[in-house]
Structures are given as C-alpha cells and as structure tokens.
C-alpha positions in Angstrom: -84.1 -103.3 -39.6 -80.5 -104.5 -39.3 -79.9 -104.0 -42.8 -81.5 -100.3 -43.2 -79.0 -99.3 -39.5 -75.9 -100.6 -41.5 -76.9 -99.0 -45.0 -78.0 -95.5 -43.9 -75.2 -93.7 -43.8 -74.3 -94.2 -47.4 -77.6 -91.8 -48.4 -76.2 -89.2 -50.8 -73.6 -86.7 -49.1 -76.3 -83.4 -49.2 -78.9 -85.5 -47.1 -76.0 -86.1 -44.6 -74.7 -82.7 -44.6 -78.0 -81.7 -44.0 -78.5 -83.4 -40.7 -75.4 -84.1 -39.2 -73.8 -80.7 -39.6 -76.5 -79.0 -39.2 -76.6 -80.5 -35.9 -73.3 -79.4 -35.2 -73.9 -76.2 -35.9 -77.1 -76.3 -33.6 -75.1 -77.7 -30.6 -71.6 -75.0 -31.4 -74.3 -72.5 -31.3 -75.4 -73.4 -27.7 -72.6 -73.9 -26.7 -70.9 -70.6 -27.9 -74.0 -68.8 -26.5 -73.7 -70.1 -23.1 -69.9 -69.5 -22.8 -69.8 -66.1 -24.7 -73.3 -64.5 -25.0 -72.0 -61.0 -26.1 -68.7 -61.8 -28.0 -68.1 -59.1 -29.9 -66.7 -61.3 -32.9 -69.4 -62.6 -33.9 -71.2 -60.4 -36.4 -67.9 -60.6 -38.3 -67.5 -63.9 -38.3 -70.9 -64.0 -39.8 -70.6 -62.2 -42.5 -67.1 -63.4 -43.7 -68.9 -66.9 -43.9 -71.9 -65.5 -45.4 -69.3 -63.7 -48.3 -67.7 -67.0 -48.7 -70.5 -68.6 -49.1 -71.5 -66.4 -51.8 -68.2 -66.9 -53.6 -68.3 -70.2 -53.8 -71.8 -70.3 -55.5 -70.5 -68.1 -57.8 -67.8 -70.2 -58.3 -69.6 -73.5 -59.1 -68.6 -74.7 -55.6 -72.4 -75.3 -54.3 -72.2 -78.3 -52.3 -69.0 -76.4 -50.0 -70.8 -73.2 -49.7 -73.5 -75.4 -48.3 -71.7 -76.9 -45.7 -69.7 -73.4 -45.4 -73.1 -71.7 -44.4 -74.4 -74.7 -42.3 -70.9 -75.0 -40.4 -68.4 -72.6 -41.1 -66.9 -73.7 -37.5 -66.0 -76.6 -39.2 -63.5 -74.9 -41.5 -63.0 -71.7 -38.8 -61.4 -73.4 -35.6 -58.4 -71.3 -36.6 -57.3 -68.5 -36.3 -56.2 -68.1 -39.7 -57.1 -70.7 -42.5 -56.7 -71.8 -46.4 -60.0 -73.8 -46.9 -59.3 -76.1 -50.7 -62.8 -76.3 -51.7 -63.5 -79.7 -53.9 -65.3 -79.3 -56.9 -69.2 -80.5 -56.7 -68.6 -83.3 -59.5 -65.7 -84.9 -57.3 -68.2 -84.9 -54.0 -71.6 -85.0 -54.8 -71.9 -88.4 -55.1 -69.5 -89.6 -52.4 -71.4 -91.5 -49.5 -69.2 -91.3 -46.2 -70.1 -92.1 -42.6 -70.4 -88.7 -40.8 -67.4 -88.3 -38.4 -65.4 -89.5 -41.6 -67.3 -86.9 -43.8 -66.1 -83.9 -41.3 -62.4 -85.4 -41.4 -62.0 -84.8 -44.8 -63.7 -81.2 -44.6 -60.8 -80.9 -41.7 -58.1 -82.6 -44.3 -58.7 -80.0 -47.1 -58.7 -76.6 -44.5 -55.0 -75.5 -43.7 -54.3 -73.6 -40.4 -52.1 -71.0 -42.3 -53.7 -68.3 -44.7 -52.5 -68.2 -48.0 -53.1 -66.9 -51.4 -51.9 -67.9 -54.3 -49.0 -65.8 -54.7 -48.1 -67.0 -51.2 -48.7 -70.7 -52.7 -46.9 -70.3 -55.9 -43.6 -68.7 -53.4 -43.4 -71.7 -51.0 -40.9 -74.3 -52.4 -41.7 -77.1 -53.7 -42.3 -80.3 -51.4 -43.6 -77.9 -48.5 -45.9 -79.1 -45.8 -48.7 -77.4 -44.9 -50.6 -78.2 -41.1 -54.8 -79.4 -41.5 -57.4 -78.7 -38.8 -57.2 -82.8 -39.0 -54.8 -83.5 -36.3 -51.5 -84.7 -37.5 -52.1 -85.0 -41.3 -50.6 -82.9 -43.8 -50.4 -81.9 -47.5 -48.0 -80.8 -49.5 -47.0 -79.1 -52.4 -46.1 -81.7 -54.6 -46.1 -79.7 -57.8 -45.1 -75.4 -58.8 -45.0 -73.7 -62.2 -44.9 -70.1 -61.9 -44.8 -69.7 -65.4 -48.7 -71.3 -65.9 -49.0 -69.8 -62.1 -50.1 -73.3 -61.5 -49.7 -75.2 -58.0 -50.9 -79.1 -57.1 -51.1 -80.2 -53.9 -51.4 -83.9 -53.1 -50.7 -84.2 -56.6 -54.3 -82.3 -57.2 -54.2 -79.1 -59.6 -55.6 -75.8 -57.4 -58.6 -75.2 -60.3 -59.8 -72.1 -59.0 -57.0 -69.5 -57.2 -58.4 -67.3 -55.2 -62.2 -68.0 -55.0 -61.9 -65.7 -51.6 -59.9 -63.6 -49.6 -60.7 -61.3 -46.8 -60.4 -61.1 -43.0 -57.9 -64.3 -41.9 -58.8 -67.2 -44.6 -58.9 -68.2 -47.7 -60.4 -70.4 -50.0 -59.2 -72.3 -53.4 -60.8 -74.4 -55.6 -59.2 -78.2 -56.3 -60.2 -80.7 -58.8 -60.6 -83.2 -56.4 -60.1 -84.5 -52.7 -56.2 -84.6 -51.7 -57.2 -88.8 -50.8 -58.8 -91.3 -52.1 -60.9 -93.2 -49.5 -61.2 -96.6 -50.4 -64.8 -98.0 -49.5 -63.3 -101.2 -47.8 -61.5 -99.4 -45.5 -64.3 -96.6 -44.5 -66.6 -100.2 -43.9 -63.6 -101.7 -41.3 -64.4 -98.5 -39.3 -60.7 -96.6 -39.8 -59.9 -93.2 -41.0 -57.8 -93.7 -44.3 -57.3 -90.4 -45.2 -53.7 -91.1 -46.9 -51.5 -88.0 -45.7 -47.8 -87.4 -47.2 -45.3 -87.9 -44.3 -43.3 -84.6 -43.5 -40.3 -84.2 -41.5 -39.9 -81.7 -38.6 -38.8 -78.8 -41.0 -42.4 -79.0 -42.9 -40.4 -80.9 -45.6 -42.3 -83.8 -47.6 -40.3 -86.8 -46.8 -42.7 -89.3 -48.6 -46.7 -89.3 -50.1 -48.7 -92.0 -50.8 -48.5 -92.3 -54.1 -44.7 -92.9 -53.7 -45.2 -95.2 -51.0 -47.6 -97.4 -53.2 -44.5 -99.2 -53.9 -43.6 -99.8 -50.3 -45.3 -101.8 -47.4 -49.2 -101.8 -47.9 -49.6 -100.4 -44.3 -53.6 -100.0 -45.2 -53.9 -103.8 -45.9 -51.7 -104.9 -42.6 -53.8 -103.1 -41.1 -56.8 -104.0 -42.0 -55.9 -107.8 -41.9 -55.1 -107.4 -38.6 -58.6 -105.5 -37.3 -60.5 -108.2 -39.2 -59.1 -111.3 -38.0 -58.8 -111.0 -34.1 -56.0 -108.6 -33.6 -58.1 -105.1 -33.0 -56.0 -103.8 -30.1 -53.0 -104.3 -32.2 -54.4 -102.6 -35.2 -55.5 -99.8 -33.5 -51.8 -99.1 -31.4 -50.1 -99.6 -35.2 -52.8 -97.2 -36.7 -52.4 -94.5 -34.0 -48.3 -94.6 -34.3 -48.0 -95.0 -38.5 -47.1 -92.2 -38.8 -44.3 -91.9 -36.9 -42.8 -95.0 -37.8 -42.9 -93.9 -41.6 -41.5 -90.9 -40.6 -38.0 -92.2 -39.4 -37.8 -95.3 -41.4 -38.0 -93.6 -44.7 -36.3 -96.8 -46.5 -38.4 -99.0 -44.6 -39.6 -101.7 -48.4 -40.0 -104.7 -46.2 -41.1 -106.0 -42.6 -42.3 -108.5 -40.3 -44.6 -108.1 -37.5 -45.3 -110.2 -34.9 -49.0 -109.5 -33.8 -50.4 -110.6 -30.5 -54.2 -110.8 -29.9 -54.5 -109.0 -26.7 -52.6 -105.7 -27.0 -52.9 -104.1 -23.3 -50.2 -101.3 -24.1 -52.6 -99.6 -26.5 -53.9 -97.0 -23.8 -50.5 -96.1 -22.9 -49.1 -92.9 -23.3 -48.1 -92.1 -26.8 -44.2 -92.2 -26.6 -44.6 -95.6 -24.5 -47.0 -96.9 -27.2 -44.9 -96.4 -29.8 -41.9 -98.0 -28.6 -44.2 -100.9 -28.2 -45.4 -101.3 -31.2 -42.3 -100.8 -32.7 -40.7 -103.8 -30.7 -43.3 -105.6 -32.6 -41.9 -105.1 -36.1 -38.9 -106.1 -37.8 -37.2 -104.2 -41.0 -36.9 -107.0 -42.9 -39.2 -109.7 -44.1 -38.5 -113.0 -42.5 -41.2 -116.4 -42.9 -41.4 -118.9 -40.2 -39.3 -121.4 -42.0 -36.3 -118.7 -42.1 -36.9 -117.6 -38.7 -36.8 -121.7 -37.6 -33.6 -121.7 -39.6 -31.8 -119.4 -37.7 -29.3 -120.8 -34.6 -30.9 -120.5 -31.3 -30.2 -117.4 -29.4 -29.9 -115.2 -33.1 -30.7 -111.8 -32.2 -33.1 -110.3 -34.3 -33.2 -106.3 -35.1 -36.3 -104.2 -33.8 -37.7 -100.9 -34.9 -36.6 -99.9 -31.7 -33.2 -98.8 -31.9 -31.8 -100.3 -28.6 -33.6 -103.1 -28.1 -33.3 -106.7 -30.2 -35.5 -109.6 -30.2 -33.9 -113.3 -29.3 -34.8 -116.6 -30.9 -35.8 -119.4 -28.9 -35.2 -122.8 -30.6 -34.3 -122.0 -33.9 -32.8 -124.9 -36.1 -33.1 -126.8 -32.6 -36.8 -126.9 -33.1 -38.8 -128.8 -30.3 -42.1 -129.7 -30.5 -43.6 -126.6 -28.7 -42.7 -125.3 -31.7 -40.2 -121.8 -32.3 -40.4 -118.8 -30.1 -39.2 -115.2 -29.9 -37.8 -113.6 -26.3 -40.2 -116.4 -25.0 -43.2 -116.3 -26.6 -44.4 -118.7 -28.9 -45.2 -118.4 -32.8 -48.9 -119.8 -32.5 -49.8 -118.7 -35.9 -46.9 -118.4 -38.6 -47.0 -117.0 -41.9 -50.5 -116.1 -41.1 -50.6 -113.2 -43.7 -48.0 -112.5 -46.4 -46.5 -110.8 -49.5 -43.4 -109.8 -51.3 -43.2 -107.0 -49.0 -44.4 -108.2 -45.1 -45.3 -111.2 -43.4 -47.7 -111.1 -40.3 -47.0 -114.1 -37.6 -49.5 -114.1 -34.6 -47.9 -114.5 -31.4 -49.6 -116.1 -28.3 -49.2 -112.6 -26.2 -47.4 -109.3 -26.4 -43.6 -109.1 -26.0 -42.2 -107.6 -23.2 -39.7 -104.8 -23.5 -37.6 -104.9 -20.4 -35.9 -101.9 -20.7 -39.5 -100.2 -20.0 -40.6 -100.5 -16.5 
C-alpha cells in the first residue's frame, strides 16, 4: 500500500491532468459562481479558450489544448498573457507530482501579451515576468533575419499559434527547464529560472551558472541530511543572493540544524541566511589555521564572522562568533564546502 501511495503520482501526465486539473477547474468554477454569479465576462472568456483550444489542435499542440480547455484559469490569472505551449513529444511522457505539474504550466505563461513581432523587437537578454511567482525567462537568443527567437535557450517552433482578445500563445520545442527527477523526489520546486536584475535585464541563466556553485546539490544535501529548516530559508532567498553576487564561483556555508529564523519576514530571512555563507571556500583545516579573532567576510555586507581558537585550537575544538564547528568538511567540492554548526549564528545588529 505504501509503495502504490509513493509511486502514483508518476502515472503518465494525461491521467494526471485529467484529475487534478479538472478538479481545479471544478472548485474555480464554485468559487467564481458564488463570488460573481452574473459576471458579464464570462461568455468571452469562454470562447477565447475554446478558440485556443482549437488552435492548438490544429497546431499539433494536443496535450496543451487539453489542459487549456480543462483549466484555462491556469494560464488566464492575468490580465494579459503570452502562454509558450510545449510540443506533445517533449511532455507527454513527463510524470510530475501535481502542484509541480501546474508550476511549470505557470513557468511557460508570461504576464505580458506579445506576438512575435513584439518578440523579435525586444532586445536581446530581456526578461519576461511568469504567472510562477518570482521566476523569469529570457530571451537568450534574436535573428530577425530567420525571424527566429529562443527563449531559455529553447527555439519558439510555432509563432503565433493564437492571437485575439489579451493573450497569446507560441509553440516551443521544449520546456524552458529541465527538472531533474532527484530533485522533484526531495520535494523542491527546481524549475531553474535565469536571474534578472531590476531593469528586466538577464544577469545570469542556468546554463551559465553550470559552471558556478551547484546551488541544486547544496541544497539538496542539506534537506536530506538533517538540515531541512536551513534548506528551505536558502531555497526561499536563492534567488536573491544570485542576484547581487553575480561573481559569486566559490563559498562556504555554515549550516545549523535547527534554523528558527525561517518564518521570518523575507528581508530578515535573508539577511540570515546570508550571515550563514561566506564568498569564498574555506575547509576546517584552513579555518583552524587562521589566528584567533580573524574576521571572516559575510554575505552580509556589514556584518563579519570572528574565529574562536584558530591556530590556538583547544580541545572543544574551533568555533565561529561562539558556536562550535560540530561537523567540519561535512560536504565538499572544488566550488563549496558545507560545515554543520551546533546552532544558528546570531546577528547582533538585528534585534
């Protein structure tokens, strides 16, 4: 019984659309009905979906016109949209946990109409916003001669499958991110985004950063071996962190088991985390080699770490602003090194 609770969400990804969204539509339904019995939007909303729909069949998009006709609230939240349609071969077989499944729906639906033309006029490296909240693509490759545009590194197949009223809809060759089994089975949502700077400009993608830290692997070293709370408060800021530390190639994190700060509120949370992580890579046996009292640089711009001990070593072993290295060297590579910690530091220029 155990093992068919754990397997059945990997049934092929029409039997899921078929019941979990269809469910969702059921419930937005009631809901919408109770809240707004006579809106007079409605009948158009309808049919738009019920044209797109149509287009997409026509198109050789079967398996999104499905889940466009099932649950076009899904791709319709907003206002105005650009919905990038992936191709049937690239998602029929894909087995994905539900909420993960609707993510990725979210990932590939802009908040901004635009057709081609408008595509092929941004520049190149421009952002564009998702329904997914915080996660962006970008325009990673123009050629107006070929009146070809890539985003996420993926080629737009099929320009202009649909436009009327405020969306869109464009075929791609593929999803904008890979989604690496291990990672869906830890529980996480590792839908790789590029990281964009506050002027919609791509500042890094992943398949630059490959290169760089392996952020997915700390991260999932971390969940998996007793530092969950942790995990999740790195998870929830990554984003940010990439975003100002664009040189960022190596680190060290000190991870404590019990992270409490992870309900704070987001600025607080990231500070935290932050004051966590070094920008620079630095083993227990360079750490102990360092005089006492060596101040050590933070994430956090104003706000240094001290060593405890150092090449005076005692037998309690070396600590940092007090708190003892209980597990050094725990995880490593030529790029990070993870040392648990026996609790959280405490920033006390936060009160």
């Amino acid at each position: 019984m155990a093992r068919s609770c754990s397997q059945w969400w990997r049934a092929p990804i029409y039997s899921t659309v078929s019941i979990v969204l269809a469910f969702m539509a059921i419930s937005a339904a009631l809901h919408a009905s109770s809240n707004n019995a006579s809106s007079p939007t409605k009948p158009t909303t309808y049919e738009l979906s019920l044209n797109a729909s149509r287009a997409l069949r026509r198109s050789g998009f079967n398996t999104i016109a499905t889940l466009f006709q099932i649950s076009p609230e899904i791709f319709l939240s907003s206002p105005n949209s650009t919905i990038f349609a992936i191709q049937d071969s690239a998602i029929s077989n894909v087995s994905l946990p539900p909420w993960l499944l609707k993510d990725l729906l979210q990932y590939h639906t802009s908040t901004t109409k635009l057709s081609m033309t408008d595509l092929l006029n941004k520049p190149q490296r421009s952002c564009l916003p998702t329904l997914l909240s915080r996660k962006n693509v970008a325009i990673t490759k123009i050629d107006t001669k070929s009146r070809s545009v890539e985003i996420n590194h993926v080629l737009v197949s099929h320009p202009d499958i649909f436009l009327q009223g405020p969306f869109s809809i464009h075929g791609v060759l593929r999803p904008f991110s890979s989604l690496d089994p291990q990672d869906v089975q830890q529980g996480w949502d590792y839908i790789q985004s590029p990281i964009c700077d506050s002027n919609s400009r791509l500042v890094s993608d992943f398949i630059e950063s490959k290169n760089m830290i392996e952020w997915t692997r700390i991260i999932r070293l971390l969940s998996s071996n007793g530092f969950v709370s942790f995990a999740i408060a790195l998870h929830s800021v990554l984003d940010g962190i990439l975003e100002h530390n664009t040189n960022l190639n190596s680190t060290t994190i000190f991870a404590p088991p019990d992270f409490t700060f992870v309900s704070s509120p987001s600025p607080l949370l990231d500070r935290f985390v932050r004051f966590h992580i070094l920008p620079q890579r630095l083993t227990y046996k360079e750490l102990a080699s360092l005089p006492d009292k060596t101040m050590l640089k933070t994430l956090v711009a104003d706000q240094d770490l001290e060593i405890n001990g150092g090449v005076n070593l005692t037998r309690l072993g070396l600590a940092i602003d007090g708190v003892q290295i209980v597990a050094p060297d725990i995880f490593s590579s030529k790029k990070f090194v993870i040392h648990g910690i026996s609790q959280a530091f405490r920033d006390g220029r936060v009160s």
